[in-house]
N, C-alpha and C positions, 0 to 999 in steps of 0.2 A: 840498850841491849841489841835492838835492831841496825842501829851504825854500824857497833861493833862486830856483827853478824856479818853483813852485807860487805864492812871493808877489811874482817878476814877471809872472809868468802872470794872478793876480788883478786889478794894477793895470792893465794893459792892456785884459783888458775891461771894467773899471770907469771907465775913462776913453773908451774906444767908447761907453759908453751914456752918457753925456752928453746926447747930440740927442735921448736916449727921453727920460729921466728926469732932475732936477736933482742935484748932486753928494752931498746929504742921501740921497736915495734911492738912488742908489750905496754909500754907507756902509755904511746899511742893509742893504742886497742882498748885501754880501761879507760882512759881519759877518754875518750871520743861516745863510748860506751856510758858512763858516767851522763856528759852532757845529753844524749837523747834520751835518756830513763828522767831526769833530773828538767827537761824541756816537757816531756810527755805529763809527768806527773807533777808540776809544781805550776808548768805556763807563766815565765817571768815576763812583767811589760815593761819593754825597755821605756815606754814613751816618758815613764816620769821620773827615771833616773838622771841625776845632774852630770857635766863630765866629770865632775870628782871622785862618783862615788861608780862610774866605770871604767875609771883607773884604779881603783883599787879592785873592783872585781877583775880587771885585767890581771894587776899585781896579787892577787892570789893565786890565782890560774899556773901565772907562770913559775912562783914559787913552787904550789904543788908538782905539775910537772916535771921541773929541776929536781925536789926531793925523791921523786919517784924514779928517776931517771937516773940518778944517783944510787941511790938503793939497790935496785931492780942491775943493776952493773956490780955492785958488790956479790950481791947473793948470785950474779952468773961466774963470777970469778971464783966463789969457794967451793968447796969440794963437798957435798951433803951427801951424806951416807954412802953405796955405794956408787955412785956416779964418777 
């Protein structure tokens, strides 16, 4: 419930700043935001990850991103409500 909370909470205001900033800098801004909430509260140690298994946390990262970036480009492209 608290995911769920936290990452409609996210797209919500990620879609407000629209009028500030273009959908790329939204990406930006949740992702970047993401990693220092997620550094702060979790303290991952890199020292005993293998490089396999930070290529795949690479290869998620940039999927996310992509997906979000994708996304966050449609919903600026459609017309919601009176906008």
């Amino acid at each position: 419930m608290a995911a769920t909370l936290v990452t409609q909470t996210g797209a919500a205001i990620a879609v407000s700043l629209f009028d500030e900033i273009d959908a790329l800098g939204a990406v930006f801004l949740r992702l970047a935001m993401a990693a220092v909430v997620l550094c702060a509260v979790v303290r991952p140690s890199l020292r005993g990850m293998t490089r396999g298994a930070l290529g795949v946390v690479l290869a998620f990262g940039v999927s996310l991103g992509g997906m979000n970036m994708l996304i966050y480009q449609a919903w600026r492209a459609c017309r919601w409500g009176s906008r």
